[in-house]
N, C-alpha and C positions, 0 to 999 in steps of 0.2 A: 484489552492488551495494548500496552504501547508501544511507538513507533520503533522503539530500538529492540524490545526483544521479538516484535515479528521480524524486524529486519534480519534478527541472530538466526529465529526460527528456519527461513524463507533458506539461508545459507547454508546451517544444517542440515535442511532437507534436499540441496542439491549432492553434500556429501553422503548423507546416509541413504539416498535413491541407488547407489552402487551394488546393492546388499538388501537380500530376501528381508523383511520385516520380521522380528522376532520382541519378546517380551526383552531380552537383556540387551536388546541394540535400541527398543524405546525409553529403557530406563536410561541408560546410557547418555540419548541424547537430552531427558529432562534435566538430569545432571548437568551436562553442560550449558545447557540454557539456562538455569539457574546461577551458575558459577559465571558463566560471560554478562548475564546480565547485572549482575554486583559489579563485576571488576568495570564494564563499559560505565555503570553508571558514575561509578569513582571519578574514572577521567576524565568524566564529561562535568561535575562536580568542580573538576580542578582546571576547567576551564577548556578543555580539549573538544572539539567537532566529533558530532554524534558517529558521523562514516571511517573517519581514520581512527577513532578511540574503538571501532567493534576491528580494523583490517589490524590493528597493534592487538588489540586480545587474542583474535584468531592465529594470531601470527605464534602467540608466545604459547599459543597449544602445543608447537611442535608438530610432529608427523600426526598429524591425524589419521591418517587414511590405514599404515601398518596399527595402529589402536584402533580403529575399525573392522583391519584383516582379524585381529586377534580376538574380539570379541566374537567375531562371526562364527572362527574356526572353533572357540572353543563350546559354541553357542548350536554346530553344525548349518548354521544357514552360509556359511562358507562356500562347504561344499557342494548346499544344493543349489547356488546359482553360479557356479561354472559345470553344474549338471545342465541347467537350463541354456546354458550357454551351449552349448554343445549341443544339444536335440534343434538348434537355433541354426547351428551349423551343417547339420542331416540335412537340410534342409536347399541347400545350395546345389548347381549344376553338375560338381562334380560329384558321381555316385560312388567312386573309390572312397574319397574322402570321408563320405557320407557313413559307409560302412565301416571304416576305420575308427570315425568316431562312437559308435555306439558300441565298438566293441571294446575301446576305454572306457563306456561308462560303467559297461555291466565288470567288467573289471574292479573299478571303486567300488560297484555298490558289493560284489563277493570282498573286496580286502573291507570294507566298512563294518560289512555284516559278522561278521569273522571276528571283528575289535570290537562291536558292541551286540552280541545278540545272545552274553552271560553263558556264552561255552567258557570251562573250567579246565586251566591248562594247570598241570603240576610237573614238579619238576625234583625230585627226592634225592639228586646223587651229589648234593654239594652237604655239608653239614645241616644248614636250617635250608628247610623245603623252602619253596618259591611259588604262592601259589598267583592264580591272575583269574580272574573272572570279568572278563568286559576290561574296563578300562581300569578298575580296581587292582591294585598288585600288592601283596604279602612276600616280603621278604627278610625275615629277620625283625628287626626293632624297626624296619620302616614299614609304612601303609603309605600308598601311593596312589593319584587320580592320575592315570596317563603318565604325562612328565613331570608331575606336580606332588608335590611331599608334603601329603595332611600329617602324619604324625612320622616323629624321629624320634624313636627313646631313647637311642645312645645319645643323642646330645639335647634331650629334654626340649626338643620341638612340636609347638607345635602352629600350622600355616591353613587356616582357610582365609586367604586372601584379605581383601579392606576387613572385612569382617571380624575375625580373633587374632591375633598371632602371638604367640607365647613361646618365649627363646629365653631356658631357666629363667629367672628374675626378671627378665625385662617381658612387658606384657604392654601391647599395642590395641586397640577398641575403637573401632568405628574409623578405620582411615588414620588411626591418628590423633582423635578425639580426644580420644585419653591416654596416654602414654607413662606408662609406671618404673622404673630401673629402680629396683632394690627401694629406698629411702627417695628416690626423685621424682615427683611427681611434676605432670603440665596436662593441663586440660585447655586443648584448642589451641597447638604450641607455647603455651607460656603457663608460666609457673603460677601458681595460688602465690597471693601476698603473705610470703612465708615470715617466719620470725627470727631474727637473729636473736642470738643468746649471748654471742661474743659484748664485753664492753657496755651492757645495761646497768643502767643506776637500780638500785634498790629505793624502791620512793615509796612503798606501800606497806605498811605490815597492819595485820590484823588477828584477836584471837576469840574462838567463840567457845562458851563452856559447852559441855558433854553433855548436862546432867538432865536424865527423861529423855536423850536422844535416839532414835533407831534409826533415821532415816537421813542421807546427804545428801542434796542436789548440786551439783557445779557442771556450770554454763561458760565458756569461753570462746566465742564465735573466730577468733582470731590470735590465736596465740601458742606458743607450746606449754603444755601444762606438766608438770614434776609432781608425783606423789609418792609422799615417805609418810616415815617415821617421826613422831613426834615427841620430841624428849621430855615435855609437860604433859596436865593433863586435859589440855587445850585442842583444840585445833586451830592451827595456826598459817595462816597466807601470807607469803611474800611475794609481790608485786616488783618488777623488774622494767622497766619501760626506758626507751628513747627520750620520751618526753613527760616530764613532769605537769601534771596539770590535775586538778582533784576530782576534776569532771572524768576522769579515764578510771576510778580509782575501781574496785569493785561495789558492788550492789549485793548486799545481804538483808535476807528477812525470815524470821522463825514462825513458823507455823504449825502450831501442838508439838509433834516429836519431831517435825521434820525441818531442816536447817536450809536453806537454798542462798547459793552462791554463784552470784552471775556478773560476767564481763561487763565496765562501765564503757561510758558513751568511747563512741571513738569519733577523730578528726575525719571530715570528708575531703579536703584541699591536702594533706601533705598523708605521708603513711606515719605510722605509729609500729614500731616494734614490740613485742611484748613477751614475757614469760611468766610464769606464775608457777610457785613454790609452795605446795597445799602438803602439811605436817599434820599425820593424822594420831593419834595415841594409842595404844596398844587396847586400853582398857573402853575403846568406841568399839562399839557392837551394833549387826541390823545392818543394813544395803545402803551401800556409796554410786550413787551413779553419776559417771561424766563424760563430758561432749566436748569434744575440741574440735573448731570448725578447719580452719587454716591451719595447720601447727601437726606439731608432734605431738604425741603423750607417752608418758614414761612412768609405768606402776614398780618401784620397786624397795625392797627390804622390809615390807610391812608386816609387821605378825601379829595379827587380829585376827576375833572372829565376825570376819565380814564378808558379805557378798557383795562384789564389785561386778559393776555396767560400766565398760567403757568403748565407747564409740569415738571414734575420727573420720572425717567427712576426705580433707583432703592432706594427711600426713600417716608416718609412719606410727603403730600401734607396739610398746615394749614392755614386758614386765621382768622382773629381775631379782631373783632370790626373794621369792615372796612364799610366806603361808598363809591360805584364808579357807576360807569354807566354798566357796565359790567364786570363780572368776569367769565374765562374760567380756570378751574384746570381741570390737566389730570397727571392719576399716571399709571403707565405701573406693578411698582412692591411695593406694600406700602398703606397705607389708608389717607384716605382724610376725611380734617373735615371741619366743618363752625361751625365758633360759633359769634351770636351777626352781622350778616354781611345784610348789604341792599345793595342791586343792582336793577338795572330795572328789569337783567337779569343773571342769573347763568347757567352754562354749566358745570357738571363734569362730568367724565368718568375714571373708575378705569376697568384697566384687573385682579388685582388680589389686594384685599384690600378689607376692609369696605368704606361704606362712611356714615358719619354721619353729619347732618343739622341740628343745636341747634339756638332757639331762632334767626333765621333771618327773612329776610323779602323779597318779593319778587318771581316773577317768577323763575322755577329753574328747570331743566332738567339734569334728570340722567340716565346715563350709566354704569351698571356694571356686567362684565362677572363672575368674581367668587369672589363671598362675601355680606353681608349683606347689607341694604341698610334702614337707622331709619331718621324719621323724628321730632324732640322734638320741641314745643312751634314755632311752623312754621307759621308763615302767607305769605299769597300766593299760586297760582295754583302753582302744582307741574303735574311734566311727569315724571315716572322713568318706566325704563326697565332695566328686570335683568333677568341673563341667567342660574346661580345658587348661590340662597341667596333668603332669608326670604326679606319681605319688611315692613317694620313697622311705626305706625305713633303713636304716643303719645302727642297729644295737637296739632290740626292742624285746621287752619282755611283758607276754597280755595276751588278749582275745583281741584279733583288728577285723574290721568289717569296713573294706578299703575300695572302693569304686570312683571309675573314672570315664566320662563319655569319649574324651579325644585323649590320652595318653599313656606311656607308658606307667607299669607298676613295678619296681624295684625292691629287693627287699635281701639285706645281708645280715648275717647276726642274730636269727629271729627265735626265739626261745617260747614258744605257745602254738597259736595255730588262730584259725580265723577263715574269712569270705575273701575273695580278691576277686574282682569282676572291671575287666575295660570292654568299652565299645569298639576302639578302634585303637589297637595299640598292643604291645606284647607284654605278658607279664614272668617275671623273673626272679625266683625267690633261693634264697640258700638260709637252712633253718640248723640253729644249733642244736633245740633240743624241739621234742614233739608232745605238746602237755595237751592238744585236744584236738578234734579235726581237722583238716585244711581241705577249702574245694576251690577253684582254680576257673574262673569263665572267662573265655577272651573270645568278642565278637569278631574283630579283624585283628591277630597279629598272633606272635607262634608262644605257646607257654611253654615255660620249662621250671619243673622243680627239684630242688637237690636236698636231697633228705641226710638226715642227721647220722653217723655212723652206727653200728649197729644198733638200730632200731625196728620192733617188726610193726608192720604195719598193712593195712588193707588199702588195694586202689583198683579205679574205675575211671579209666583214660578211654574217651572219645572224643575224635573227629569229626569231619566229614570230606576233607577234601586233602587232606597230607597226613605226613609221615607219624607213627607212636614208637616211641624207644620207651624202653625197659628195664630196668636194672638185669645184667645177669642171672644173678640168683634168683628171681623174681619166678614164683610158681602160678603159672596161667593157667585158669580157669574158661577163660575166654581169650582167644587168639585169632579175632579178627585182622585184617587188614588197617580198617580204622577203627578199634574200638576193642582195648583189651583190659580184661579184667583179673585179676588175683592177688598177693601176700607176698610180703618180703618176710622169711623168719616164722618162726613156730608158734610165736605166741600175738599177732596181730592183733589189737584190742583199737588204735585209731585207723580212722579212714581218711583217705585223701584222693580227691574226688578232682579230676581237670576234662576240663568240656573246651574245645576249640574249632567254629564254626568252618575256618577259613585258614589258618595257623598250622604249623607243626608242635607235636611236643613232646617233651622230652623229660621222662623223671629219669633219677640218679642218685 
């Protein structure tokens, strides 16, 4: 270890001596020690003295000590060394004192025990029950840690701290790491060397025949990439660049049926802007796969029979008025849309993005770790799984099998029936017509379903800790407290099935 991060160490540890030792007050301090000792080494780098370059680092921490209180408090070693503090205090000449302090301790530990030892408080006389268990609280579309707001459905939140936070379209990872707003991506505060499109020379064209083709490969590590329609019986590349030079130009090479088309060299000393214009023919058939590393990509008006792979590393992923056989988008850092698009079959999967499905058609399976997930004027079963993001449907017609770990599920407009399962968050559904089952699971938050006008139908609503509403007319077979069973209507033939652990619910 060298002299300047014992030095940090030695300092830190007269701060953190204030404060019982716990696992998130030693990460805490690694953290820092890592972070002070980059920035000291900098200044010391830029010519600055080892001792005043760590008293200006420590200095530009700010309050350390209320960042210290607040890990502690939320950490409980807070509380148990002004516990110790006080049995420290019994301890002194005066015996009044003495007694008076232990009888504020046992105090804290009754209101402590009270806030954390999962007694289950309910609260039924407002419209949506209020449930709390420990420091957990259910109230409506929010789930709550104490004073802390892990999911908001009404405004499509979601907050576990450095760690996720997802606020509609904008999605934050890792501190800050990665940071996504709609179509804006930075990783590590600063942007990918993105492409402009405005004001590029067209310096490149290229055309390759079809004929014995099935297979595309296109490779672009750094650029936004455009795929259409091709008005010959060609495929054809336009190359768009800042700079002219033959060395940047593409790299193509045919291999039996398969064609592969990859980004040329690029400048190390200055950037290079780039777009590329790939015209595909209607009469190409067989699997197109593409990668765009930096950049956008853009799949649209193509009417082929083709199954399309397209992946983006760090841009947004779009298709547009397309018909194919199959379409796979995958975004790693950026959102992904469909608009107007029919396939047999869809496949997307974003890590850090929105994705949004506008007026297509079609089976369509989704994948998204952090961000929102909306389904508008959709026909076709859908699959979506999402790990943090709300999931939403507005005008949707199909079987949906919709789950979410941290958010709400929304759903207007819905003409079918399907799964709806969150962990943590309420789910909300208004159904026009009822074409097959519907069952309803929400780990933490309140479900409510509204069922389609005269409609009959069979349900099975349970709880365990709040309120069951009913329709009216609704003839009970089972009329428990939390968990009632029976038929809307004489001729019942669907079931709709809602389980909520910790939630209120409510059919209608």
């Amino acid at each position: 270890m060298d002299d300047i991060t014992m030095d940090i160490r030695t300092r830190l540890d007269q701060l953190f001596s204030q404060y019982q030792a716990s696992r998130a007050l030693t990460e805490l301090k690694e953290e820092l020690v890592g972070d002070l000792t980059e920035a000291v080494t900098d200044k010391v780098n830029q010519g600055q003295d080892a001792s005043s370059a760590i008293d200006e680092a420590m200095a530009q921490l700010g309050d350390i000590d209320t960042l210290l209180q607040e890990v502690a408090e939320d950490d409980g070693t807070a509380r148990q060394t002004k516990k110790t503090t006080g049995k420290h205090a019994a301890t002194s000449d005066d015996p009044d004192h003495a007694e008076e302090t232990d009888h504020d301790d046992d105090t804290d530990d009754e209101d402590e025990q009270d806030a954390d030892d999962g007694t289950i408080h309910i609260d039924n006389t407002g419209d949506d029950s209020r449930v709390r268990i420990g420091k957990l609280q259910i109230h409506g579309d929010k789930v709550t840690w104490g004073d802390h707001v892990l999911v908001d459905g009404e405004n499509d939140k979601v907050d576990f701290g450095k760690l996720v936070q997802v606020d509609g379209d904008h999605v934050t990872v890792a501190d800050g790491l990665v940071d996504v707003q709609g179509d804006d991506v930075k990783i590590n505060g600063e942007r990918p060397r993105r492409t402009y499109v405005e004001s590029l020379r067209l310096v490149n064209t290229q055309s390759f025949a079809i004929d014995d083709l099935n297979e595309l490969d296109i490779n672009y590590r750094d650029a936004a990439i455009k795929l259409g329609p091709a008005n010959a019986d060609q495929i054809v590349v336009n190359e768009y660049m800042s700079r002219d030079n033959s060395r940047y130009y593409l790299r193509a090479g045919r291999h039996g049926n398969l064609l592969a088309i990859k980004q040329g060299d690029r400048p190390r000393l200055w950037p290079l802007h780039a777009r590329a214009e790939i015209f595909l023919p209607a009469a190409l058939a067989g699997k197109v796969t593409v990668h765009a590393g930096n950049g956008s990509l853009e799949i649209s008006d193509l009417r082929a029979d083709l199954a399309v792979d397209a992946h983006a590393t760090n841009g947004s992923v779009r298709a547009f008025d397309d018909h194919l056989t199959q379409l796979k988008m995958r975004s790693t850092n950026g959102s992904i849309r469909l608009d107007q698009v029919t396939a047999t079959h869809t496949d997307l999967t974003s890590k850090n993005g929105s994705v949004t499905v506008k007026e297509s058609t079609g089976a369509v399976r989704v994948e998204s770790s952090n961000g929102s997930v909306r389904f508008l004027d959709h026909t076709g079963n859908v699959d979506v799984r999402s790990q943090n993001g709300a999931v939403k449907f507005d005008g949707f017609t199909g079987q949906a099998h919709a789950a979410t770990a941290n958010g709400a599920i929304r759903g207007k407009n819905i003409n079918g029936g399907g799964t709806f399962h969150t962990g943590n968050g309420s789910v909300n559904l208004q159904l026009l017509a009822l074409t097959s089952d519907v069952t309803v699971e929400s780990g933490a938050g309140s479900a409510a379903v509204q069922m389609p006008l005269l409609t009959d139908y069979q349900f099975d609503l349970k709880n365990w800790n709040a309120s069951v509403k009913v329709p009216q007319e609704a003839q009970l077979s089972l009329n428990d407290t939390h968990h009632k069973i029976g038929t809307v209507g004489d001729n019942a033939e669907r079931q709709v099935n809602v389980e909520a652990s910790t939630g209120s619910i409510r059919l209608s």
